[in-house]
Residue frames as qw, qx, qy, qz and C-alpha x, y, z in Angstrom:
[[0.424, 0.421, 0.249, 0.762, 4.68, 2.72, 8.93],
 [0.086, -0.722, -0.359, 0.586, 4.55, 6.17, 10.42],
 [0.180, 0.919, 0.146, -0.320, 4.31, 9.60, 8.59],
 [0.290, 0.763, -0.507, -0.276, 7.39, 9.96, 6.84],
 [0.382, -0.222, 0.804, 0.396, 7.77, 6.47, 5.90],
 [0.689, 0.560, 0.445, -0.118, 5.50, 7.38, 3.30],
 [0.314, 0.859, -0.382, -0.131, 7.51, 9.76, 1.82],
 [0.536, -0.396, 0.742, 0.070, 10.12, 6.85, 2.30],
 [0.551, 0.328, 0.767, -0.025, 7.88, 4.15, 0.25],
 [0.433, 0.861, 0.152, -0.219, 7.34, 6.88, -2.20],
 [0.123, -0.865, 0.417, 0.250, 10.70, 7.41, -2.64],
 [0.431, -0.159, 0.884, 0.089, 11.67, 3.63, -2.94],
 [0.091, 0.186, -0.816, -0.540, 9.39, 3.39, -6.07],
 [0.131, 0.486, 0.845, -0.179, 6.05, 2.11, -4.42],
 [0.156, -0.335, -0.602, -0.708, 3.32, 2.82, -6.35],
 [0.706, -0.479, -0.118, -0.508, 0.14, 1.54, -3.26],
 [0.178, -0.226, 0.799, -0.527, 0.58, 1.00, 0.22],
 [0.653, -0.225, -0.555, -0.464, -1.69, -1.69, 0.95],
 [0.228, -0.370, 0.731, -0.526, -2.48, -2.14, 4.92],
 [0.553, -0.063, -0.830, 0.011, -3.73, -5.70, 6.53],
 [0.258, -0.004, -0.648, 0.717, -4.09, -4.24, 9.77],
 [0.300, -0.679, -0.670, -0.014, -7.52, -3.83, 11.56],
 [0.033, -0.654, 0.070, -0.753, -8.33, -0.60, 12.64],
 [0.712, -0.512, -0.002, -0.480, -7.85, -1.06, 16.45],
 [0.945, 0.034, -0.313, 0.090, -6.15, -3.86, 16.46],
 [0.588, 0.035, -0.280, 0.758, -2.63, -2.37, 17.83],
 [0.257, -0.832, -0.340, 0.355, -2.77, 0.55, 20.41],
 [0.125, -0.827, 0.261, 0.482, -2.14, 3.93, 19.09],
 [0.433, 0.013, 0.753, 0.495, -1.11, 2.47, 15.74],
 [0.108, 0.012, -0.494, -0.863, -2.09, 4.51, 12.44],
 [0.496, 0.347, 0.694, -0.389, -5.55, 4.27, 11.38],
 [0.476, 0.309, 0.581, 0.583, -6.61, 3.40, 7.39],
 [0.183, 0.971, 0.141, 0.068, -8.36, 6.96, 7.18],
 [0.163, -0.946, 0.207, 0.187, -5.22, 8.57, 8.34],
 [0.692, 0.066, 0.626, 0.355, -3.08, 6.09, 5.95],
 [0.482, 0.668, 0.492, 0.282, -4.99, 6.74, 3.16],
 [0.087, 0.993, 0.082, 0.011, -4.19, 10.62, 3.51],
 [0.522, -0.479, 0.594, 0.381, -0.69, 9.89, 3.87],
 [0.716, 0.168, 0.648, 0.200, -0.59, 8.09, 1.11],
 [0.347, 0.863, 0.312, 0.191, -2.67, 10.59, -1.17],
 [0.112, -0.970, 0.151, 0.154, -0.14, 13.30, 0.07],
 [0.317, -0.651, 0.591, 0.355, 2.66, 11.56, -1.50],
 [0.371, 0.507, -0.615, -0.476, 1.54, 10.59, -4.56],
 [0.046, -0.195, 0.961, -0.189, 0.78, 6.81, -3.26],
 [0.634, -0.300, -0.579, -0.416, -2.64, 4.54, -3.63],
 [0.302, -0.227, 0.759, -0.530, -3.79, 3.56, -0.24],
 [0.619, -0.062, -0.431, -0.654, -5.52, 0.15, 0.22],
 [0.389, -0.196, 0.724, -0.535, -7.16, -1.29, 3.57],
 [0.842, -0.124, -0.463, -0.247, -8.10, -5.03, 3.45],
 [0.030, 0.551, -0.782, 0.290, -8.06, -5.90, 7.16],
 [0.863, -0.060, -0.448, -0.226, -7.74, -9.08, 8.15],
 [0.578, -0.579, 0.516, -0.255, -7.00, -10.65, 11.86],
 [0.025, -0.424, 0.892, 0.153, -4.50, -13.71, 12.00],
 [0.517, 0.295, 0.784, -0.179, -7.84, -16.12, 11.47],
 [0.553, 0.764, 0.205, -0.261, -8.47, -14.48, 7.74],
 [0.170, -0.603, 0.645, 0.437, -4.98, -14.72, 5.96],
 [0.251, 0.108, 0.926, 0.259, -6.42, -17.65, 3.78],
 [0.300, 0.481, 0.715, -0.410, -10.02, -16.23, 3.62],
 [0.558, 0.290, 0.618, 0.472, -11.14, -16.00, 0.50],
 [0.065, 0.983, 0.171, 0.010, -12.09, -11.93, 0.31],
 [0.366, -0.848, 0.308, 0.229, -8.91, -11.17, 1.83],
 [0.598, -0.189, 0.597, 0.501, -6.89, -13.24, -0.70],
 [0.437, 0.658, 0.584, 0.188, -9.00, -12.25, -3.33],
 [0.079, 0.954, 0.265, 0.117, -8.86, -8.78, -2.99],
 [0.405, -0.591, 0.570, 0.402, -4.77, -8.73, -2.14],
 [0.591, 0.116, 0.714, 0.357, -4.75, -10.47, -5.17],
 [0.257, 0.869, 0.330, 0.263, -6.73, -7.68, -7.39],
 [0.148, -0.963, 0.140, 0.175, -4.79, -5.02, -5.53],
 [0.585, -0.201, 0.596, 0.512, -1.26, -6.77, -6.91],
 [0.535, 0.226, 0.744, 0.330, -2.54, -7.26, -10.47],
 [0.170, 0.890, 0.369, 0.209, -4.27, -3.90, -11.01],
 [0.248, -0.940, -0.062, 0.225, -1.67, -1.53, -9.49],
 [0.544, 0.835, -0.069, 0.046, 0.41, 0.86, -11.56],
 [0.385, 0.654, -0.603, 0.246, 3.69, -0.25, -10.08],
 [0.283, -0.022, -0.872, 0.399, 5.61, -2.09, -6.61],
 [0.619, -0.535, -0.401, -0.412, 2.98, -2.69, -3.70],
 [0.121, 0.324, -0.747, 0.568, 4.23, -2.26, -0.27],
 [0.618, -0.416, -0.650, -0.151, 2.04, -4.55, 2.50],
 [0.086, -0.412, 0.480, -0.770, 1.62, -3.65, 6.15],
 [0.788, -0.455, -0.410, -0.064, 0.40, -5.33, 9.10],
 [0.538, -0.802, 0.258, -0.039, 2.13, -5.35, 12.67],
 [0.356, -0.611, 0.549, 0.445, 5.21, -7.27, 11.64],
 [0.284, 0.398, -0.650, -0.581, 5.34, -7.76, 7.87],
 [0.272, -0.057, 0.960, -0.033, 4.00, -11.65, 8.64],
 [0.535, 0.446, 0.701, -0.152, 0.51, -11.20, 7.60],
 [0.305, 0.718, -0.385, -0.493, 1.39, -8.97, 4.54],
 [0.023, 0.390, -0.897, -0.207, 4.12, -11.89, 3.60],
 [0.306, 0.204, 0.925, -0.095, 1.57, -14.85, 4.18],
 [0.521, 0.644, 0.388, -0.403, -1.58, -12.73, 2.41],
 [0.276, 0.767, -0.488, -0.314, 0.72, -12.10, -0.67],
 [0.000, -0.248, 0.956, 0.159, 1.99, -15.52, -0.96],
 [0.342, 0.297, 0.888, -0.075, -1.59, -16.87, -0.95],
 [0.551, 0.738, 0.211, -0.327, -2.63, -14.64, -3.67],
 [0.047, 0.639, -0.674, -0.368, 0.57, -15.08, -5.54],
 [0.367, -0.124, 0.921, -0.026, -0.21, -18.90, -5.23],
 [0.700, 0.532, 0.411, -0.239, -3.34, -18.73, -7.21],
 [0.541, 0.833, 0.048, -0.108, -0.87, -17.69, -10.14],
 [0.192, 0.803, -0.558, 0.081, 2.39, -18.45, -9.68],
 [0.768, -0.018, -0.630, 0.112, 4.12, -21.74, -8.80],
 [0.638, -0.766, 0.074, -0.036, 4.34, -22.43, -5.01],
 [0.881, -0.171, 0.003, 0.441, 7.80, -23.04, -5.00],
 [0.365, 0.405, -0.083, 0.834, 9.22, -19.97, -6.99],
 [0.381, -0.769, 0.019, -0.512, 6.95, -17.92, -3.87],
 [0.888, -0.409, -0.150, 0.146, 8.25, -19.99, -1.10],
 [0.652, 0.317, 0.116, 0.679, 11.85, -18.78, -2.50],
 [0.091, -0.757, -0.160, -0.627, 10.51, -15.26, -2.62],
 [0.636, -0.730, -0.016, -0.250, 9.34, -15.06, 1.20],
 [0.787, -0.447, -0.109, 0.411, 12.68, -17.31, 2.10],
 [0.638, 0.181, 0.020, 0.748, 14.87, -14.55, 0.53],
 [0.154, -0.727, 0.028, -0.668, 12.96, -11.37, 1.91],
 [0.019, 0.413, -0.643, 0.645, 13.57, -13.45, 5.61],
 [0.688, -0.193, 0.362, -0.599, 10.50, -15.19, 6.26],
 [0.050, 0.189, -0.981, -0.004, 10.43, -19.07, 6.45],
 [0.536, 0.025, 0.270, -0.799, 7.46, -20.20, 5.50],
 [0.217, 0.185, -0.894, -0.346, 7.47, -23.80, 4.43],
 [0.116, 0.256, 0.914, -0.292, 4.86, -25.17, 6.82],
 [0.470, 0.482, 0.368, -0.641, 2.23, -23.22, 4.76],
 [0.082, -0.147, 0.837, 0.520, 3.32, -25.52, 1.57],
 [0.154, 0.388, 0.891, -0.176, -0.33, -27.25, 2.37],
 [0.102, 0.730, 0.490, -0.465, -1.95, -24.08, 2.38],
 [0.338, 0.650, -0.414, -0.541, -0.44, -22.00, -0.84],
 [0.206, 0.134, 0.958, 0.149, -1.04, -25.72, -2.77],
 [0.129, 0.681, 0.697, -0.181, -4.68, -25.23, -1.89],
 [0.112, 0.712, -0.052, -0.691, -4.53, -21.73, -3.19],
 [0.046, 0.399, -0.678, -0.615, -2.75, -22.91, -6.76],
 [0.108, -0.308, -0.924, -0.200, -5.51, -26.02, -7.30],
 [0.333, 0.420, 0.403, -0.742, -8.31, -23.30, -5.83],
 [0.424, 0.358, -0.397, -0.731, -9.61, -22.71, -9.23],
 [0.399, -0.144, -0.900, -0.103, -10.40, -27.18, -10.07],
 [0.163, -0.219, -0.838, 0.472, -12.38, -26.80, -6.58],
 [0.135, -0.299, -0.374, 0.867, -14.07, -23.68, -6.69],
 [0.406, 0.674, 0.591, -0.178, -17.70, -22.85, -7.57],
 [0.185, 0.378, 0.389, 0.820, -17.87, -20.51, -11.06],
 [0.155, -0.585, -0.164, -0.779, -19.44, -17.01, -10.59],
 [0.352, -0.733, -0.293, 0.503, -18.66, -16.60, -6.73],
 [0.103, 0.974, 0.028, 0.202, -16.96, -13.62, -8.14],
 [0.502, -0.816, 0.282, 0.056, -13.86, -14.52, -6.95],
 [0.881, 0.276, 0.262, 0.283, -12.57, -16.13, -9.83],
 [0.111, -0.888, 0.340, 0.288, -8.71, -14.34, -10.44],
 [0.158, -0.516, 0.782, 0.312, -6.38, -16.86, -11.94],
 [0.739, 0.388, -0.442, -0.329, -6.48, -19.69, -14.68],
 [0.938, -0.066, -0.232, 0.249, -4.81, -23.02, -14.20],
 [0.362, -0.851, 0.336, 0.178, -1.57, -22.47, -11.93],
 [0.395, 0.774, -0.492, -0.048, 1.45, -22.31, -13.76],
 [0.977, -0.063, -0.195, 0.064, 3.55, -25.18, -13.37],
 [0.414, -0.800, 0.297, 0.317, 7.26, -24.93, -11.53],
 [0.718, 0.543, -0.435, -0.030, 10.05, -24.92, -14.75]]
């Protein structure tokens, strides 16, 4: 996203930009300070949870995509270098609360094929039966069932 797709994202209805991307990570690519001030100049939350392609699952990073969904005051736009780890960090916090199938759907109709991570947004929806009480990471109830 450069400089005037905020005003873009602003336009379109987004509420918080939310960026995935490591500071560093991509030459010459934004940085979250200079995001965040974007952002603020158009009226936009700004929130930086990065995570490198080995953290998409990790529980902070899902967690805290997951709070940033559920608490913000309208749409959420994701960023990362090509939408993938946005799409994949969103679908594993969606999973804790939504059926995996109606997300799977989601992701196949914004362009991204992601069946082979059925396994892995599963484990997300049955987290909660597995998952110690009072890590602090507790977000969702039983997962809905698909109708």
């Amino acid at each position: 996203l450069d400089a005037a797709g905020f005003a873009r994202a602003a336009g379109l209805g987004f509420a918080t930009i939310v960026s995935f991307l490591p500071d560093g990570e991509i030459s010459g690519a934004m940085g979250a300070a200079e995001a965040k001030r974007l952002a603020a100049q158009h009226g936009l939350a700004f929130v930086h949870i990065p995570a490198g392609k080995y953290d998409l699952f990790a529980d902070d990073v899902v967690a805290q995509a997951a709070r940033v969904v559920s608490q913000a005051r309208g749409p959420v736009l994701g960023l990362c270098a090509s939408g993938q780890r946005a799409a994949i960090v969103w679908a594993a916090a969606s999973a804790r609360t939504a059926p995996v199938d109606d997300i799977l759907q989601a992701l196949s109709a914004a362009g991204f094929e992601f069946g082979f991570l059925r396994d892995d947004l599963d484990a997300q929806a049955y987290r909660c039966r597995w998952q110690t009480p009072g890590t602090g990471s507790e977000i969702a109830s039983q997962p809905r069932e698909a109708a």
